[in-house]
Backbone as CSV, one residue per row, in Angstrom:
resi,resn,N_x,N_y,N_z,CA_x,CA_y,CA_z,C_x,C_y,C_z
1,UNK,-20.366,-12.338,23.515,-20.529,-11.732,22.200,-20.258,-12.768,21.122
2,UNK,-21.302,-12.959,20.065,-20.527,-13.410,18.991,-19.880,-12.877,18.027
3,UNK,-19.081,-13.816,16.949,-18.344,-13.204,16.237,-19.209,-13.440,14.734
4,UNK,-18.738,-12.014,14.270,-19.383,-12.498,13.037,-19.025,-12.803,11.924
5,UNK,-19.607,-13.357,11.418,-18.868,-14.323,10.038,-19.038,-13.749,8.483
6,UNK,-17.827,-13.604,8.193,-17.092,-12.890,7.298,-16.804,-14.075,6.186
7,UNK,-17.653,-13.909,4.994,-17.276,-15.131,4.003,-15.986,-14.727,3.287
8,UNK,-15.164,-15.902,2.980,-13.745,-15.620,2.454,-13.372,-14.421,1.597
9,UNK,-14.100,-14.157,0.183,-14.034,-13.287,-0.386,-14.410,-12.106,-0.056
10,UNK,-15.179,-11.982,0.376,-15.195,-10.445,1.066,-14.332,-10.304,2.251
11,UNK,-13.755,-11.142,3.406,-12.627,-10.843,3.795,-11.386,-10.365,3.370
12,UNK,-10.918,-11.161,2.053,-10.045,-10.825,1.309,-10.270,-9.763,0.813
13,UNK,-11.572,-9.554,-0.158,-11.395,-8.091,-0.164,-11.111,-7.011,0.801
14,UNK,-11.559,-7.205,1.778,-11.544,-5.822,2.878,-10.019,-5.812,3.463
15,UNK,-9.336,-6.930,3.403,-7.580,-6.813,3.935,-6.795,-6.249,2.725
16,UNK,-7.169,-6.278,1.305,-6.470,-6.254,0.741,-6.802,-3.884,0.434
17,UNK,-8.225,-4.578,0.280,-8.317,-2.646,0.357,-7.668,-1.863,1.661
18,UNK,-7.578,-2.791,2.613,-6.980,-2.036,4.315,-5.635,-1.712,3.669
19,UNK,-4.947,-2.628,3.218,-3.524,-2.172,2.632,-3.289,-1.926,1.422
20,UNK,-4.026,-0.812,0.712,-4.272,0.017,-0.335,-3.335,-1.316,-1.426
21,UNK,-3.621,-2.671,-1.456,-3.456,-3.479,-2.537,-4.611,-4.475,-3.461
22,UNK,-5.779,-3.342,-3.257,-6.896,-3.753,-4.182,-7.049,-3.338,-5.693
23,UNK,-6.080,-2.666,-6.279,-6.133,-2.773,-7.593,-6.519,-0.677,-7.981
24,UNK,-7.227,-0.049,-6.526,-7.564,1.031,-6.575,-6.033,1.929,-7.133
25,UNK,-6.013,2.563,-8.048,-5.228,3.684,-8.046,-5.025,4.936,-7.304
26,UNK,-4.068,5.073,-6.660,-4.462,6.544,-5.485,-2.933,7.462,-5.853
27,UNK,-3.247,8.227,-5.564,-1.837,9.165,-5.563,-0.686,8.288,-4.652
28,UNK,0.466,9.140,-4.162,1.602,9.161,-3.371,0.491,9.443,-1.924
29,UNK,0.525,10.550,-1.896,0.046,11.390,-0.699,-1.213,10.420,-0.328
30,UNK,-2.050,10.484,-0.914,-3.291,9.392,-0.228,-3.198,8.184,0.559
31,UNK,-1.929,7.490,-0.761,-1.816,5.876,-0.257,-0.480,6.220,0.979
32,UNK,-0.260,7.411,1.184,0.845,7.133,2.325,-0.372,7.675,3.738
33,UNK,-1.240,8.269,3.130,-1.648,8.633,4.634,-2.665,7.630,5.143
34,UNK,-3.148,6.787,4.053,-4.392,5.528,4.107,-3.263,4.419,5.403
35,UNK,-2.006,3.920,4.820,-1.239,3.305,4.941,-0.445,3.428,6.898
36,UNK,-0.391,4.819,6.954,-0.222,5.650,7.663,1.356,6.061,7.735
37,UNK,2.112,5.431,7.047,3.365,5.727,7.529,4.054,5.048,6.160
38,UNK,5.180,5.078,5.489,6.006,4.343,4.714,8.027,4.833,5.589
39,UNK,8.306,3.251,6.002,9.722,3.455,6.292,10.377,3.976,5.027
40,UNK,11.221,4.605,5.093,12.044,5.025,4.102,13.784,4.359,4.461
41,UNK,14.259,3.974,3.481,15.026,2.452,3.751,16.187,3.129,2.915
42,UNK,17.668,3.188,3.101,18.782,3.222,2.300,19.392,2.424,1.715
43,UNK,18.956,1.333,2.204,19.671,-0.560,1.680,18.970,-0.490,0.565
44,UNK,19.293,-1.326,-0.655,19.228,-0.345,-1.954,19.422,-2.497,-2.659
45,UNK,18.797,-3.223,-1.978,19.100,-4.713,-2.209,18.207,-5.008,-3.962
46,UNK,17.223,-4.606,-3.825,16.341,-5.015,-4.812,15.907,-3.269,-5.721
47,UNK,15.362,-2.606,-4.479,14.661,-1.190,-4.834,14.820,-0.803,-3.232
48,UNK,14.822,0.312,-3.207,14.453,1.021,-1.603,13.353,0.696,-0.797
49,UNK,12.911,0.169,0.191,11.506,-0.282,0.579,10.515,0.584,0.124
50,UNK,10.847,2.050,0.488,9.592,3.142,0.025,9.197,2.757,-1.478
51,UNK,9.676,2.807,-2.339,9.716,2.502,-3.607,9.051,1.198,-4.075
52,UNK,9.471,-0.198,-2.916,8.635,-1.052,-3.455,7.359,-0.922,-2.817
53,UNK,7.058,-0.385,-1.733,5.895,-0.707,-1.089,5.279,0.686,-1.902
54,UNK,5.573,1.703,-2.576,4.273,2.518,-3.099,4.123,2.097,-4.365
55,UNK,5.327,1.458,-5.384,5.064,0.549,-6.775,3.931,-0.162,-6.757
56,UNK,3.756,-0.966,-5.525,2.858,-2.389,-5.359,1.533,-1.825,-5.421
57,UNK,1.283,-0.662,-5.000,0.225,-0.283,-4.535,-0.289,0.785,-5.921
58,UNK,0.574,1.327,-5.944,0.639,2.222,-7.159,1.000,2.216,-8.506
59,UNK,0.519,1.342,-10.162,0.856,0.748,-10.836,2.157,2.241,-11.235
60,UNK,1.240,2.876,-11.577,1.948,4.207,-12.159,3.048,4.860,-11.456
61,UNK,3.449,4.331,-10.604,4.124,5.113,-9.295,5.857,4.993,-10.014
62,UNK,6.325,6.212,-10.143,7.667,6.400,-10.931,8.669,6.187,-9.939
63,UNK,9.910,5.543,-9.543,10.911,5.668,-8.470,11.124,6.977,-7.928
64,UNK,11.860,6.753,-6.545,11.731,8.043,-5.744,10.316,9.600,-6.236
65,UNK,9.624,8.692,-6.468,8.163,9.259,-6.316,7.718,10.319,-4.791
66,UNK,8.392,9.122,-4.012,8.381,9.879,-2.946,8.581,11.502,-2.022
67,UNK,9.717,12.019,-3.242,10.210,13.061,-2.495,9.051,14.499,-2.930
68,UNK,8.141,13.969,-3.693,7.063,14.943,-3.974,6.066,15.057,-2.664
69,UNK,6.222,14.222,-1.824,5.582,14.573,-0.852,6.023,16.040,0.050
């Protein structure tokens, strides 16, 4: 089989949309089920992991956003 060839920028695009960090705006609920899972973290070093990983993704995304799920 060959492989097929994927020019840089459109690679990048397609990894970055796989991990809902293409710029798309999505809810809580969407980008957690696209994502499939978000750890939810108590170590509290910077922000809670849940919190940074749906911020990044989510400009609008308010802290503990989460518990609306």
């Amino acid at each position: 089989m060959e492989r097929a060839q994927v020019p840089q920028a459109q690679a990048r695009r397609l990894l970055l949309r796989a991990q809902c960090l293409s710029g798309r705006v999505r809810g809580i609920t969407a980008t957690v089920e696209k994502l499939g899972f978000v750890q939810l973290d108590s170590i509290n070093a910077v922000a809670r992991a849940q919190d940074l990983i749906l911020h990044s993704r989510i400009p609008t995304y308010a802290e503990e956003g989460w518990h609306d799920l």
